[in-house]
BALOBA-1460 file (C-alpha; in Angstrom, 3 decimals):
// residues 192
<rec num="1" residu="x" x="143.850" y="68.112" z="113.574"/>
<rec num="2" residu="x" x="143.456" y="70.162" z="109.947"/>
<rec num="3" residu="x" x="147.092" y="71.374" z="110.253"/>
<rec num="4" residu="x" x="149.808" y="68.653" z="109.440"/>
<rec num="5" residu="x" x="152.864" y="68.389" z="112.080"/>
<rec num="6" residu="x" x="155.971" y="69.752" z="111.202"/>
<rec num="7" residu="x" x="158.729" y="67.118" z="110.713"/>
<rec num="8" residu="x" x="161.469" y="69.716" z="111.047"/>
<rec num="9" residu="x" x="160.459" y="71.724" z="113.958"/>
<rec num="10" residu="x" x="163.306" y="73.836" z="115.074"/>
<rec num="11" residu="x" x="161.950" y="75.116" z="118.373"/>
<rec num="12" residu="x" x="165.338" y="77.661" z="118.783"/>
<rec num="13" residu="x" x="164.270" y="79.419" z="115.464"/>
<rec num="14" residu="x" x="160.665" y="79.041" z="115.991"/>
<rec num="15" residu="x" x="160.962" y="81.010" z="119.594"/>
<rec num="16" residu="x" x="163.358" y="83.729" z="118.119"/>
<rec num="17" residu="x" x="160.713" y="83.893" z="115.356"/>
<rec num="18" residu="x" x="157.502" y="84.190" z="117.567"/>
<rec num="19" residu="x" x="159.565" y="87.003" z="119.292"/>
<rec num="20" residu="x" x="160.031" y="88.812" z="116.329"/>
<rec num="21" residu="x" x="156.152" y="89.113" z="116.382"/>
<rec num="22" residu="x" x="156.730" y="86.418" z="112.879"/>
<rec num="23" residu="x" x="152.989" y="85.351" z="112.162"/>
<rec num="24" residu="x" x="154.194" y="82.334" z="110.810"/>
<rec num="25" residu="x" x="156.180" y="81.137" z="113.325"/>
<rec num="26" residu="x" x="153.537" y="82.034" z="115.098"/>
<rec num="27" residu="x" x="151.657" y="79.448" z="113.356"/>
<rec num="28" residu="x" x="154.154" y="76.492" z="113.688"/>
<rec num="29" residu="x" x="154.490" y="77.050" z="117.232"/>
<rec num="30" residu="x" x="150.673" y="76.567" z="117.331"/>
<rec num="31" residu="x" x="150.591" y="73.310" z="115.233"/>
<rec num="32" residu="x" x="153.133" y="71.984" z="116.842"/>
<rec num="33" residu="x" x="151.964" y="72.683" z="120.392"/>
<rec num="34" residu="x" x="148.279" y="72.554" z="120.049"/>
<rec num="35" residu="x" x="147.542" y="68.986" z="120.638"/>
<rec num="36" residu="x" x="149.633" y="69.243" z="124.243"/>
<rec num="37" residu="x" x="147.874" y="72.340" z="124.893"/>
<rec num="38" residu="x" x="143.861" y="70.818" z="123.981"/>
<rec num="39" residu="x" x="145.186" y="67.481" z="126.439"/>
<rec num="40" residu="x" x="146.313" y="70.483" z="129.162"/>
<rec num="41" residu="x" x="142.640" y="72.101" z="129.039"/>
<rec num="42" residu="x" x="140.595" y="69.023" z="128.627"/>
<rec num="43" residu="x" x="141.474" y="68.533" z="132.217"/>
<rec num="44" residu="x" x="140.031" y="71.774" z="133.471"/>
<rec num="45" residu="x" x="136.847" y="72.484" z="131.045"/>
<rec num="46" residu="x" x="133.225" y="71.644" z="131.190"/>
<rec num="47" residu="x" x="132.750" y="71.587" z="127.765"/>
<rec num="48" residu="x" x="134.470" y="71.610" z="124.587"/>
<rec num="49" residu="x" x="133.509" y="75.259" z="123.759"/>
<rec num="50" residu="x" x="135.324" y="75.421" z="127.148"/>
<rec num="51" residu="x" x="138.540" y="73.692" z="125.645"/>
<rec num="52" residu="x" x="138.985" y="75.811" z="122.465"/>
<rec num="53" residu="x" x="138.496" y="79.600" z="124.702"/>
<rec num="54" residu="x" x="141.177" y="78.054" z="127.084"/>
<rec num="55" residu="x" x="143.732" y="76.805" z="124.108"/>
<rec num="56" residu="x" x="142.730" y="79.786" z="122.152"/>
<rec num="57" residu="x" x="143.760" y="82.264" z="125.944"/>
<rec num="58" residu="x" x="146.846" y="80.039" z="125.888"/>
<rec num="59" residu="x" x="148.031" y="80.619" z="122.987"/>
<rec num="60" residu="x" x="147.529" y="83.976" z="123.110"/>
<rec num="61" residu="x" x="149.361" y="84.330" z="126.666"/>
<rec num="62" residu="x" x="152.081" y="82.359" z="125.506"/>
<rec num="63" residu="x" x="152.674" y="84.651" z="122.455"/>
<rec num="64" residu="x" x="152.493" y="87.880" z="124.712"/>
<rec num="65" residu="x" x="154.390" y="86.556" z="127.074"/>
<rec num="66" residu="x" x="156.953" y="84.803" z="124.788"/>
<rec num="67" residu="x" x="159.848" y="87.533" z="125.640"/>
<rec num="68" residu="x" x="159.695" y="86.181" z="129.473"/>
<rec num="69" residu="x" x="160.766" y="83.103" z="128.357"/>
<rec num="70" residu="x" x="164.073" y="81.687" z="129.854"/>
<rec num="71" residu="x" x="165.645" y="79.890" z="127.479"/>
<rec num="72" residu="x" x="167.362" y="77.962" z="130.326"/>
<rec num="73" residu="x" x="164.481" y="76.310" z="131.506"/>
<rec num="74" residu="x" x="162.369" y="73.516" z="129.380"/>
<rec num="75" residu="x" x="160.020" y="75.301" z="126.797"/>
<rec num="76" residu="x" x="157.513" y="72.931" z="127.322"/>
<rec num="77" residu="x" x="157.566" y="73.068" z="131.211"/>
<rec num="78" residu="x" x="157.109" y="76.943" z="130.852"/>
<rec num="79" residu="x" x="154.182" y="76.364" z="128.564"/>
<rec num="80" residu="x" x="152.778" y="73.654" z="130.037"/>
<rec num="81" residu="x" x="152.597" y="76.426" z="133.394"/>
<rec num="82" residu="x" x="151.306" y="79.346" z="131.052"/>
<rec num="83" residu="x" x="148.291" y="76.823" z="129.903"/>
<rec num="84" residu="x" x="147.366" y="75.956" z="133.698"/>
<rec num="85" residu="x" x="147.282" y="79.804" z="134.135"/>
<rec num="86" residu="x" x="145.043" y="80.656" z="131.698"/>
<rec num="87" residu="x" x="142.720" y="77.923" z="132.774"/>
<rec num="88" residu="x" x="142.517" y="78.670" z="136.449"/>
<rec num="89" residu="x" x="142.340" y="82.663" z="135.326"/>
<rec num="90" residu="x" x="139.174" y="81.445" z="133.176"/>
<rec num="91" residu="x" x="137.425" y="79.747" z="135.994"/>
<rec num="92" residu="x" x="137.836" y="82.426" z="137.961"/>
<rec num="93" residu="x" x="136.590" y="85.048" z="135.444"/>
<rec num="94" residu="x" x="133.885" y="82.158" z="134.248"/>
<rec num="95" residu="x" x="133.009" y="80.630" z="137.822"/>
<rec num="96" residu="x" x="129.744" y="81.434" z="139.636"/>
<rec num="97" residu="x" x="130.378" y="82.417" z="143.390"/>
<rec num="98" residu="x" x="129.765" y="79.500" z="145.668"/>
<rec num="99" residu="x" x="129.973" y="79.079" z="149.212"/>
<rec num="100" residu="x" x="132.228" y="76.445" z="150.052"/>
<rec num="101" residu="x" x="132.313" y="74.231" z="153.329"/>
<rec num="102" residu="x" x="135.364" y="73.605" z="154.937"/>
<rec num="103" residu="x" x="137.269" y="69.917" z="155.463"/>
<rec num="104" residu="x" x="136.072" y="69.797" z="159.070"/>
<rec num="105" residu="x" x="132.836" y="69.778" z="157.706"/>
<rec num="106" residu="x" x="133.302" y="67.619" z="154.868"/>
<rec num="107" residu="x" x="131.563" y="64.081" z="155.623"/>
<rec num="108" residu="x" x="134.384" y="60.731" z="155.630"/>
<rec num="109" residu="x" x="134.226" y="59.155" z="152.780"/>
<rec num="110" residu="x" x="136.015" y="55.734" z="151.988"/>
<rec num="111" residu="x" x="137.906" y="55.489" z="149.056"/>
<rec num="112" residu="x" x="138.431" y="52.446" z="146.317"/>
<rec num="113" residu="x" x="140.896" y="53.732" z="144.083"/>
<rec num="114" residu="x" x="141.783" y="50.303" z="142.070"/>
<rec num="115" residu="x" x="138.258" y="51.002" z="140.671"/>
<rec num="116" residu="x" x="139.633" y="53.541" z="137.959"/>
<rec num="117" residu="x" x="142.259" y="51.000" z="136.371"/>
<rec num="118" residu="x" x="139.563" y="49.496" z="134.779"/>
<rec num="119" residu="x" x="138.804" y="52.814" z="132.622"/>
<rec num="120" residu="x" x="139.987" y="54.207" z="129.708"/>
<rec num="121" residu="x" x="141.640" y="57.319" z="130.083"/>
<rec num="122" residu="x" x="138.977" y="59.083" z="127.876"/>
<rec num="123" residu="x" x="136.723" y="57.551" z="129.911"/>
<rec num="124" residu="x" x="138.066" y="59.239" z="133.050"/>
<rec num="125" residu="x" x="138.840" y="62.526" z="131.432"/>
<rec num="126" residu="x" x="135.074" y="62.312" z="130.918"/>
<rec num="127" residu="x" x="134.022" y="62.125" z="134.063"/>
<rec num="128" residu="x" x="136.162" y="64.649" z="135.250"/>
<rec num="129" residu="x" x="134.464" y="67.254" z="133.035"/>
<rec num="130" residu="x" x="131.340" y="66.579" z="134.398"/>
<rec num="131" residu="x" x="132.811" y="67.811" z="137.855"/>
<rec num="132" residu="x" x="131.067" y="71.061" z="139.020"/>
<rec num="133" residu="x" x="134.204" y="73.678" z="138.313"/>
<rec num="134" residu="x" x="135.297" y="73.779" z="141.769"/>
<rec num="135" residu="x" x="135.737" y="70.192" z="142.262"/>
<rec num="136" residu="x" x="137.328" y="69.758" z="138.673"/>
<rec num="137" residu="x" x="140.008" y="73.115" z="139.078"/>
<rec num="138" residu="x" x="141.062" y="71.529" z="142.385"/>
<rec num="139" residu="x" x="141.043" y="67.413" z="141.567"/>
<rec num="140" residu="x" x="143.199" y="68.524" z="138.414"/>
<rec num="141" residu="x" x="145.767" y="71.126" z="140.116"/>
<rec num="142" residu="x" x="146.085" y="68.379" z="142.828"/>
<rec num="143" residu="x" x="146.087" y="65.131" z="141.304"/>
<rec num="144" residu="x" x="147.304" y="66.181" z="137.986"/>
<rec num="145" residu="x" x="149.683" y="68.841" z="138.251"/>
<rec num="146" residu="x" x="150.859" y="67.835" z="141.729"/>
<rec num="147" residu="x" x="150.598" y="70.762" z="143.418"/>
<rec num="148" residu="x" x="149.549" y="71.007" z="147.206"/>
<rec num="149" residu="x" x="146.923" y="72.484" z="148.993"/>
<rec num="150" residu="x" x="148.758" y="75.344" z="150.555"/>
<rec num="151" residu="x" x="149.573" y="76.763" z="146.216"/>
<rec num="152" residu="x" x="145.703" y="75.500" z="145.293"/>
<rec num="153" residu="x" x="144.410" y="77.823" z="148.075"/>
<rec num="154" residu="x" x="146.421" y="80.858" z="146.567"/>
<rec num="155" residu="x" x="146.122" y="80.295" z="143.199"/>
<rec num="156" residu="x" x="142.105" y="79.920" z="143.496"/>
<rec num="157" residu="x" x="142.049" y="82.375" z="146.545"/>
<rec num="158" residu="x" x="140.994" y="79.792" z="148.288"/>
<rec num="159" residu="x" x="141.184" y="78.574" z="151.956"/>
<rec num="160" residu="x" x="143.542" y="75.590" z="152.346"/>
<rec num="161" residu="x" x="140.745" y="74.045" z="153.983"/>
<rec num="162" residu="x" x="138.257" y="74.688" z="151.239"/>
<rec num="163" residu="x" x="140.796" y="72.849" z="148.857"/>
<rec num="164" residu="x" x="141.074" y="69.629" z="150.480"/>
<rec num="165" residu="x" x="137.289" y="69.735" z="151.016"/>
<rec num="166" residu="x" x="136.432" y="70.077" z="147.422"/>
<rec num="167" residu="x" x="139.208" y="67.233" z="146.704"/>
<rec num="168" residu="x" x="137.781" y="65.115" z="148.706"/>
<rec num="169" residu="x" x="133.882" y="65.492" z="147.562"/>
<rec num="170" residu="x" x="135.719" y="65.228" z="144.004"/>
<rec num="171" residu="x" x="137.277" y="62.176" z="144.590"/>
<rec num="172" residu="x" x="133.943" y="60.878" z="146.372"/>
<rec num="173" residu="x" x="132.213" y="62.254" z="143.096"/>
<rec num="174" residu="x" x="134.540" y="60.241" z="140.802"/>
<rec num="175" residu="x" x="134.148" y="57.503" z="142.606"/>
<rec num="176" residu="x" x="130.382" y="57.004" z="142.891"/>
<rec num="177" residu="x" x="130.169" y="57.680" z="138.835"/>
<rec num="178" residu="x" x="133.271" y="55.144" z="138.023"/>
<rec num="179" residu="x" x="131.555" y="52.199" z="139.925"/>
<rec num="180" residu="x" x="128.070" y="53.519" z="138.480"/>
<rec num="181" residu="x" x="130.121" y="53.361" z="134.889"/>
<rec num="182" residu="x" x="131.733" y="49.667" z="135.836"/>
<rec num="183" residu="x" x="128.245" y="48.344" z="136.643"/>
<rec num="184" residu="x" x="126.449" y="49.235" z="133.529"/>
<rec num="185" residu="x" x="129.294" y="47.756" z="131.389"/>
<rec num="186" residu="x" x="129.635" y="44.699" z="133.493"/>
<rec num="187" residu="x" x="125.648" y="44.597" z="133.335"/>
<rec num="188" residu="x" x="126.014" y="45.277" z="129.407"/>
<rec num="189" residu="x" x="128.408" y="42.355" z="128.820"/>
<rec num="190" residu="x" x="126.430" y="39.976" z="130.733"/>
<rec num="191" residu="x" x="123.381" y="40.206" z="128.366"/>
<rec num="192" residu="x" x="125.243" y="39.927" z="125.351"/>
């Protein structure tokens, strides 16, 4: 990151700052907050053109909105929601329209889950960007975030259905590209 961390962040003075409209406090707030906010969209992008919109809509949310801010709750819960906001409003302003098959349709798929402890986390956050946008918004609301079908379907405007099917042909997804992933590095360490 260009911009060095401030050792004595005061977050009270920083807040009453940003809602003073202060430019630089402003500015700490953003250094300080940036690298949670760039691990927040890496999750939901495609790209890393993708990343920087959504941290750069974040910010600019969080700023706007600053004033709506309980001080009662945790800041970073609060921004940690206003991030996941911004990136589910940008998929749905960025998205292409696509008919979606419900879970009764979906076909079974078996799943090996112990395959993924044997990744990196960048590894995994890797193949979760290459997840077609549907898939990716729903795997990371679900499996990430935690939240359930039934708040997936209404945030996306979504059928419930439609959520669990594209979790499940995520998940299938993942799956088929983290044992293609294990095999060429077990096949790579074997010739060496």
């Amino acid at each position: 990151m260009i911009f060095k961390r401030n050792k004595s962040f005061d977050l009270v003075k920083v807040l009453e700052g940003c809602r003073a409209d202060s430019g630089s406090a402003q500015k700490h707030l953003f250094e300080h907050y940036y690298g949670l906010a760039k691990r927040i969209c890496l999750r939901y992008a495609g790209s890393s053109d993708e990343v920087d919109e959504m941290v750069n809509d974040g910010f600019l949310k969080v700023f706007a909105k600053i004033k709506m801010y309980d001080a009662n709750q945790s800041f970073e819960a609060w921004f940690r929601t206003v991030l996941v906001r911004t990136c589910i409003d940008y998929y749905r302003r960025n998205s292409p329209k696509v008919s979606l098959i419900d879970i009764q349709n979906a076909p079974q798929i078996e799943s090996n889950d112990n395959l993924v402890e044997r990744m990196s986390a960048e590894d995994i956050l890797e193949l979760v960007q290459k997840l077609p946008p549907s898939y990716r918004m729903v795997f990371s609301l679900y499996v990430v975030e935690g939240y359930s079908h039934a708040e997936i379907a209404e945030m996306l405007n979504i059928n419930e259905g439609t959520s669990r099917s594209n979790l499940v042909k995520a998940r299938h997804k993942m799956q088929e590209w983290v044992t293609l992933y294990l095999d060429e590095n077990i096949n790579q360490n074997n010739h060496v």
